[in-house]
BAFI-3210 file (N, C-alpha, C; in Angstrom, 3 decimals, decimal comma, padded with zeros to 6 digits):
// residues 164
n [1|2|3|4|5|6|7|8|9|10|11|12|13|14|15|16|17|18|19|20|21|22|23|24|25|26|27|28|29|30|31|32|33|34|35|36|37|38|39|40|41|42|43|44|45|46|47|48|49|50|51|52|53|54|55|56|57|58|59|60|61|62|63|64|65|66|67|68|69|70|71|72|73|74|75|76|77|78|79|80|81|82|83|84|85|86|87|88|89|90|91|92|93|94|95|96|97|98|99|100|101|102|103|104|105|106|107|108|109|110|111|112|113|114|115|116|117|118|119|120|121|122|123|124|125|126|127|128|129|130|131|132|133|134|135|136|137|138|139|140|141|142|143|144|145|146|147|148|149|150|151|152|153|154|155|156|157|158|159|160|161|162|163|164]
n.u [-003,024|000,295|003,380|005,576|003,843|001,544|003,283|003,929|001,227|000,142|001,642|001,129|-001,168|-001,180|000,376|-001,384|-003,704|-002,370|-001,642|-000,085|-002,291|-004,641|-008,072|-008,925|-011,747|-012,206|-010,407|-011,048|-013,339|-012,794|-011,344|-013,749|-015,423|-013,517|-013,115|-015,795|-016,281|-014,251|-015,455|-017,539|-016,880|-014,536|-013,436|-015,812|-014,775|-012,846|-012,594|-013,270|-014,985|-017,059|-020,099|-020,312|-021,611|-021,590|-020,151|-018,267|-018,084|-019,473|-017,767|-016,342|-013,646|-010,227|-007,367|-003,879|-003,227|-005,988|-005,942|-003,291|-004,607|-006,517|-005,592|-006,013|-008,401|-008,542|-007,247|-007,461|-006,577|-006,533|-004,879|-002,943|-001,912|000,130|000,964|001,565|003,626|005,693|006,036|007,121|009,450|010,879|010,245|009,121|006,946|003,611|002,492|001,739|001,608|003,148|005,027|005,415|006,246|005,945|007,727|007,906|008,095|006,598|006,865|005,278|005,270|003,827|002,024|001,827|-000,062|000,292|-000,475|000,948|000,037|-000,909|001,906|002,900|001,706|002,257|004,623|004,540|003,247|004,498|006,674|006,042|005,057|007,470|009,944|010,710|011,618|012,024|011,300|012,893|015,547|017,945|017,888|018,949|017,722|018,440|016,864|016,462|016,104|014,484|014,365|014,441|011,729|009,479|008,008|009,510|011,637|010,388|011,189|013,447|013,709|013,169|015,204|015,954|016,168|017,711|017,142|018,510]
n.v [011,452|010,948|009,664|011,766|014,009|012,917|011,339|014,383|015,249|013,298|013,611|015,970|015,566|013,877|015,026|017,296|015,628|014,712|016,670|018,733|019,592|019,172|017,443|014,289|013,613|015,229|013,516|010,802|011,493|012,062|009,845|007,766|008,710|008,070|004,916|004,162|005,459|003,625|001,183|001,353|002,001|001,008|-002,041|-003,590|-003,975|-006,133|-009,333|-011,462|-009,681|-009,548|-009,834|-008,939|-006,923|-003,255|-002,756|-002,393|-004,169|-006,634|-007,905|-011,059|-012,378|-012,855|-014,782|-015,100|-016,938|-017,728|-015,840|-016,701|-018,918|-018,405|-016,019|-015,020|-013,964|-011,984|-009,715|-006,824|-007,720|-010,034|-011,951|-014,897|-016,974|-018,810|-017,135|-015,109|-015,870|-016,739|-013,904|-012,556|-013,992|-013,652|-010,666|-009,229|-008,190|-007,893|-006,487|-003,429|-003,847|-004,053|-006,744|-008,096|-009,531|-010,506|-010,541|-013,059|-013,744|-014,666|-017,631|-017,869|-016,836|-014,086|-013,071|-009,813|-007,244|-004,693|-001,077|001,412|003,955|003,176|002,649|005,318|006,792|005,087|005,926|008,813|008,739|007,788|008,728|011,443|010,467|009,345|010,968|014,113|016,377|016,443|017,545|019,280|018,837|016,942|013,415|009,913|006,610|003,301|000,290|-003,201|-005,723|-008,790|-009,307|-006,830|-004,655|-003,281|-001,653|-000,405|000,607|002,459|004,702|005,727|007,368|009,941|012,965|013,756|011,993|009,154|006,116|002,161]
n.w [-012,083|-011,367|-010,317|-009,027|-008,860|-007,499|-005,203|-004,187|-003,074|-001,129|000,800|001,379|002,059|004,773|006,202|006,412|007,533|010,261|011,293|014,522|017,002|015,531|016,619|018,525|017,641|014,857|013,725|013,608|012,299|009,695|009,111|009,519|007,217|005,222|005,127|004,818|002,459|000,650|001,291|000,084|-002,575|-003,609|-001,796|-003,466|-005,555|-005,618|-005,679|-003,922|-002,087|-003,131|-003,312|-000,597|002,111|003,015|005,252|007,724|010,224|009,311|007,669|006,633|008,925|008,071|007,245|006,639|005,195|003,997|002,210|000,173|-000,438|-002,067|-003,915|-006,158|-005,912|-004,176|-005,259|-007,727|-010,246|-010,635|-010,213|-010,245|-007,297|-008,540|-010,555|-009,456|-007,502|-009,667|-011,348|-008,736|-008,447|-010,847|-012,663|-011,126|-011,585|-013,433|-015,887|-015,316|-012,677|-009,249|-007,520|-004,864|-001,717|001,693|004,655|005,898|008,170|010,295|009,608|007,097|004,025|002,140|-001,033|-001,836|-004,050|-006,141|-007,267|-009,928|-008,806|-006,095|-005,024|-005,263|-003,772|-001,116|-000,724|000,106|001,909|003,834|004,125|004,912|007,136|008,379|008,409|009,312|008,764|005,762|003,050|002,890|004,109|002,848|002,727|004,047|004,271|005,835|004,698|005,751|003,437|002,425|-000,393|-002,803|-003,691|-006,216|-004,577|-002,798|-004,370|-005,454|-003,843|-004,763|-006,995|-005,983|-005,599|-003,369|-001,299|-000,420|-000,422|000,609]
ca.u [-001,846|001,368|004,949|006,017|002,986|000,896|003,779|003,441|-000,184|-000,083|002,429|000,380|-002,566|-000,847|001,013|-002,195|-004,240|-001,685|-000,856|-000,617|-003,475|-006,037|-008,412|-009,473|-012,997|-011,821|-009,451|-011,945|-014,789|-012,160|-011,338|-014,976|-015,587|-012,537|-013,586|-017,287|-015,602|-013,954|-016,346|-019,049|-016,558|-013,175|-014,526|-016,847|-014,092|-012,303|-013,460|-013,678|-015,543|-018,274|-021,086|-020,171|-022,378|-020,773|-020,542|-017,252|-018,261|-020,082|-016,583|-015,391|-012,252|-009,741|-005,739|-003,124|-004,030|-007,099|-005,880|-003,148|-005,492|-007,219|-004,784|-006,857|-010,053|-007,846|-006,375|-008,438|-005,996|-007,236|-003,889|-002,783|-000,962|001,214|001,291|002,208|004,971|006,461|006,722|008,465|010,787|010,985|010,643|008,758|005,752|002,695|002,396|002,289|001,246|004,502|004,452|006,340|006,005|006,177|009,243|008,132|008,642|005,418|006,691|004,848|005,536|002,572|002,241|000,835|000,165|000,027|-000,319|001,791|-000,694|-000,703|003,230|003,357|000,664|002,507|005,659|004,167|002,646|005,784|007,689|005,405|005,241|008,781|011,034|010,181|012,201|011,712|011,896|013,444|016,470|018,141|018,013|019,479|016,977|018,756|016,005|016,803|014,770|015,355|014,374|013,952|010,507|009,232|007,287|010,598|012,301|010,031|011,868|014,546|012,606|013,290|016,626|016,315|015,613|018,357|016,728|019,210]
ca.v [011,992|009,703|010,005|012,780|014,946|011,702|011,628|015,150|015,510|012,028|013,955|017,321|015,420|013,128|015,991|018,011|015,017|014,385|017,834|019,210|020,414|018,198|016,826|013,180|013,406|015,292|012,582|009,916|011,665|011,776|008,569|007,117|008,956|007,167|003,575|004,067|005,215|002,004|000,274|001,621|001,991|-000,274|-003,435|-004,536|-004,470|-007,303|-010,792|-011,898|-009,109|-008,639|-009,367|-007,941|-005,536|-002,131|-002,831|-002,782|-004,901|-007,709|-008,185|-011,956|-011,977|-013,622|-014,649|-014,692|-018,436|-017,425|-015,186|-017,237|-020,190|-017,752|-014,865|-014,234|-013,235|-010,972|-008,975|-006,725|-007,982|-011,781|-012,498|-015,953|-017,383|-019,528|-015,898|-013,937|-016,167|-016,604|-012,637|-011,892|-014,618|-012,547|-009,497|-008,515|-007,578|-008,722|-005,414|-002,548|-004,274|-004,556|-008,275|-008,058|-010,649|-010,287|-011,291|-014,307|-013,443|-016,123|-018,786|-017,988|-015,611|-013,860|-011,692|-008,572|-006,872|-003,250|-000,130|002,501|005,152|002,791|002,719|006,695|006,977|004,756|006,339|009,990|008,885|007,172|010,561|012,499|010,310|009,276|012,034|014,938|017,296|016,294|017,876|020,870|018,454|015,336|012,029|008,457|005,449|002,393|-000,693|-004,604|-006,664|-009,981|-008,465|-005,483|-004,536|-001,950|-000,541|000,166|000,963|004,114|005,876|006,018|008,185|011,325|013,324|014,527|010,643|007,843|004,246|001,798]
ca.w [-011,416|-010,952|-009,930|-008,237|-008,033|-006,380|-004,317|-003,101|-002,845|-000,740|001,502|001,802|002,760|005,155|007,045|007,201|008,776|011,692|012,077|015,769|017,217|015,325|017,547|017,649|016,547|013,884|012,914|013,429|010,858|008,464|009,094|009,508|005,290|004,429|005,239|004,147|000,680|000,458|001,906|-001,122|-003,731|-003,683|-001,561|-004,152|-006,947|-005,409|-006,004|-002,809|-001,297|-004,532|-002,617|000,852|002,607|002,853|006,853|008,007|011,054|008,709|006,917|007,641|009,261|007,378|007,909|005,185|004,475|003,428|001,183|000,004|-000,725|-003,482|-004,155|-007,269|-005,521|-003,311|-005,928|-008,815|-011,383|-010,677|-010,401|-008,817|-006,556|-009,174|-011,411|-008,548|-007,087|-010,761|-011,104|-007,756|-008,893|-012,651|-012,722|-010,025|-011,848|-013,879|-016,374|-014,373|-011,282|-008,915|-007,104|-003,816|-001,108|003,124|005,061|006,170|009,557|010,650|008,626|005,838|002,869|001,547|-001,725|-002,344|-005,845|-006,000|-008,299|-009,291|-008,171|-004,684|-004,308|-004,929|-002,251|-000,108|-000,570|000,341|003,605|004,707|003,905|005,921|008,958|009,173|007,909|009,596|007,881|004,323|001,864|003,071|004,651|002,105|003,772|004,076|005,154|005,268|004,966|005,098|003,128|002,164|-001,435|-002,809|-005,099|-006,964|-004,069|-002,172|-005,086|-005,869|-002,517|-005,177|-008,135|-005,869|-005,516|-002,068|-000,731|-000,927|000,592|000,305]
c.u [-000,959|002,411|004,466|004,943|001,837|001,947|003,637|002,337|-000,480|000,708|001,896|-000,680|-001,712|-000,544|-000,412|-003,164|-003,834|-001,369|-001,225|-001,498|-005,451|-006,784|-009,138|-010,495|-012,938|-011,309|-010,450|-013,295|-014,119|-012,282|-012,449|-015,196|-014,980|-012,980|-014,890|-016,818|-015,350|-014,657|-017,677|-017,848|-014,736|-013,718|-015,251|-016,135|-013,233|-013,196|-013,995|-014,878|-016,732|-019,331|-021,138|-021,132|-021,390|-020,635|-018,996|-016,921|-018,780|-019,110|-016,518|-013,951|-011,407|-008,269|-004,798|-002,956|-004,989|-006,794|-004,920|-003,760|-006,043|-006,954|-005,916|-008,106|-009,900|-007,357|-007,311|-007,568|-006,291|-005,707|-003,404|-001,914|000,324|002,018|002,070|003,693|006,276|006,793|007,479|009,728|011,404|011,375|009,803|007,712|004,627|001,877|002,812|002,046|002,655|003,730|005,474|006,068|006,528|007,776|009,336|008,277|007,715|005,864|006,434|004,446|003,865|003,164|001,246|001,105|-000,153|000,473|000,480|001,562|-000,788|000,887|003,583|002,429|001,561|003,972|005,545|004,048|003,822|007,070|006,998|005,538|006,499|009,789|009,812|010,388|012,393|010,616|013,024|015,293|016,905|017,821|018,217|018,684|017,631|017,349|016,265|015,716|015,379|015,712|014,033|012,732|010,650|008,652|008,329|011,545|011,625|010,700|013,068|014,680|013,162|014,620|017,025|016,124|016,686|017,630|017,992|019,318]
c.v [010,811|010,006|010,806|014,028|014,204|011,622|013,171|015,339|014,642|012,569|014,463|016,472|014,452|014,171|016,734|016,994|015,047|015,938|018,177|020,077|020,042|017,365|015,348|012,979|013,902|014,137|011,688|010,179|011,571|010,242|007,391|007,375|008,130|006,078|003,526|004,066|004,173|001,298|-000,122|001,682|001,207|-001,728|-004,274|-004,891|-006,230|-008,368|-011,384|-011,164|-008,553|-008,040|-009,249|-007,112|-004,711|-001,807|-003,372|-004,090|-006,532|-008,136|-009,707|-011,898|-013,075|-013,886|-014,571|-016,181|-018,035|-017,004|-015,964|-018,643|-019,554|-016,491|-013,905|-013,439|-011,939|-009,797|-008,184|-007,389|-009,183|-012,381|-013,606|-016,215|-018,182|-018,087|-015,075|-014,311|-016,058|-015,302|-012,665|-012,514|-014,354|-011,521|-008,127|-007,651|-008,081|-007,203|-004,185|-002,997|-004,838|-005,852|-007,907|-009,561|-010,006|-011,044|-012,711|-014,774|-014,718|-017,468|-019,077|-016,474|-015,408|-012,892|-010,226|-007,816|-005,154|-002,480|000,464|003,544|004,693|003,020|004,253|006,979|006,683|005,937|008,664|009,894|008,543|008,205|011,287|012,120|010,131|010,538|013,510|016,114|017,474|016,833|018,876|019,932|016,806|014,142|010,888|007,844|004,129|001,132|-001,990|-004,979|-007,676|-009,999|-007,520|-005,664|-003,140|-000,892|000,213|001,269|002,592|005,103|006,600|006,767|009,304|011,637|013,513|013,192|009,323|006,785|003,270|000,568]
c.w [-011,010|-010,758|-008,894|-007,493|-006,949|-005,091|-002,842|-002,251|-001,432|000,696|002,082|002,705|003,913|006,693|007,408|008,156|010,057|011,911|013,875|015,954|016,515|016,378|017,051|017,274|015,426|012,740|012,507|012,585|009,858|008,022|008,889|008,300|005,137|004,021|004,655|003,057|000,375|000,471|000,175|-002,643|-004,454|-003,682|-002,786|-005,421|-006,885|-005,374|-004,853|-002,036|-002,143|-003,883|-001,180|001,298|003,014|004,346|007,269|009,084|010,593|007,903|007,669|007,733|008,737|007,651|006,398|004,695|003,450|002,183|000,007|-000,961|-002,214|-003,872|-004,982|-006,918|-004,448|-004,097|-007,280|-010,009|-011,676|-011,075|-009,760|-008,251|-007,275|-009,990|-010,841|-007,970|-008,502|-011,033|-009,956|-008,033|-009,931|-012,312|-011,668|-010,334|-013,047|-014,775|-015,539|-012,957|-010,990|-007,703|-006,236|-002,638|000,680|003,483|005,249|007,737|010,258|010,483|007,428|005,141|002,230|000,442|-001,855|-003,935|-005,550|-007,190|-008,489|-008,360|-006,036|-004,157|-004,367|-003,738|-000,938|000,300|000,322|001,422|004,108|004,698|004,984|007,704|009,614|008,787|007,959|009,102|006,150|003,928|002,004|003,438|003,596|003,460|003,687|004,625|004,830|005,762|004,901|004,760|002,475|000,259|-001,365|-003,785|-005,920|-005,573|-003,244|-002,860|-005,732|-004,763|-003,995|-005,975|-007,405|-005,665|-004,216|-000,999|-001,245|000,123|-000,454|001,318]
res [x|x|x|x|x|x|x|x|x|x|x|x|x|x|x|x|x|x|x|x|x|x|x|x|x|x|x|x|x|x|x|x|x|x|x|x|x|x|x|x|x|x|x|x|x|x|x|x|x|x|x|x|x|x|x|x|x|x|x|x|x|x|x|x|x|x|x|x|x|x|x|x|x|x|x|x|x|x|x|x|x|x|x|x|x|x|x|x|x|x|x|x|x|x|x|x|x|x|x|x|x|x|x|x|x|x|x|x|x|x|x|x|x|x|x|x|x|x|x|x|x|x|x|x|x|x|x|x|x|x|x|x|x|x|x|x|x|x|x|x|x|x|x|x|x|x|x|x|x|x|x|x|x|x|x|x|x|x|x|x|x|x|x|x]
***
């Protein structure tokens, strides 16, 4: 599933978690599956985290140096830090993987690599939590960024959604 129906789905489920009237142990068993999932079946794809125990608490804690320092072991694509900066400065992607980068706001720019199936995800939840009236109501978000990516740039895929 990709585009538009990942989008919705990503929505539906988003809106029914937070809905009113959920209580927080509710939220928090959801939430507690979630992370175990990951924990047992993401986690171990990344390089860095192979051999991890599936213990959210036994994670070492890491900064965006860290990651930085060995992009590639951060990323399933094993993409690096020379690869990754050269896309955002291209074309802002490394096949289908979109290459974006942080503001910088610290001092220091970090990148991130992400899917399509991740930027329709993202783009669903960030519909649901901020735009309360969407779909049913169009809507204008204006965003600064110092660039734009792909993961921003999927707001733009729908009709009823200008980001700009």
């Amino acid at each position: 599933m990709t585009g538009l129906p990942q989008i919705a789905a990503s929505f539906v489920q988003t809106r029914w978690r937070c809905r009113a009237g959920r209580s927080r142990a509710g939220f928090e068993a959801w939430q507690a599956r979630a992370v175990n999932h990951w924990l047992a079946h993401d986690l171990p794809k990344v390089g860095f985290y192979a051999d991890a125990p599936p213990d959210l608490s036994a994670l070492p804690i890491i900064d965006k140096s860290t990651v930085m320092a060995d992009f590639a072991a951060f990323n399933q694509g094993g993409i690096t830090t020379d690869e990754g900066w050269a896309a955002y400065d291209g074309t802002g992607a490394i096949g289908e993987i979109s290459i974006g980068a942080s503001t910088g706001t610290s001092g220091n720019r970090a990148l991130y690599a992400i899917t399509p199936a991740e930027r329709f995800r993202w783009l669903g939840t960030i519909l649901a939590k901020a735009l309360p009236s969407f779909p049913f109501r169009a809507e204008r978000v204006a965003v600064i960024l110092p660039q734009s990516s792909a993961l921003y740039e999927t707001a733009a895929q729908t009709r009823r959604l200008q980001l700009k």
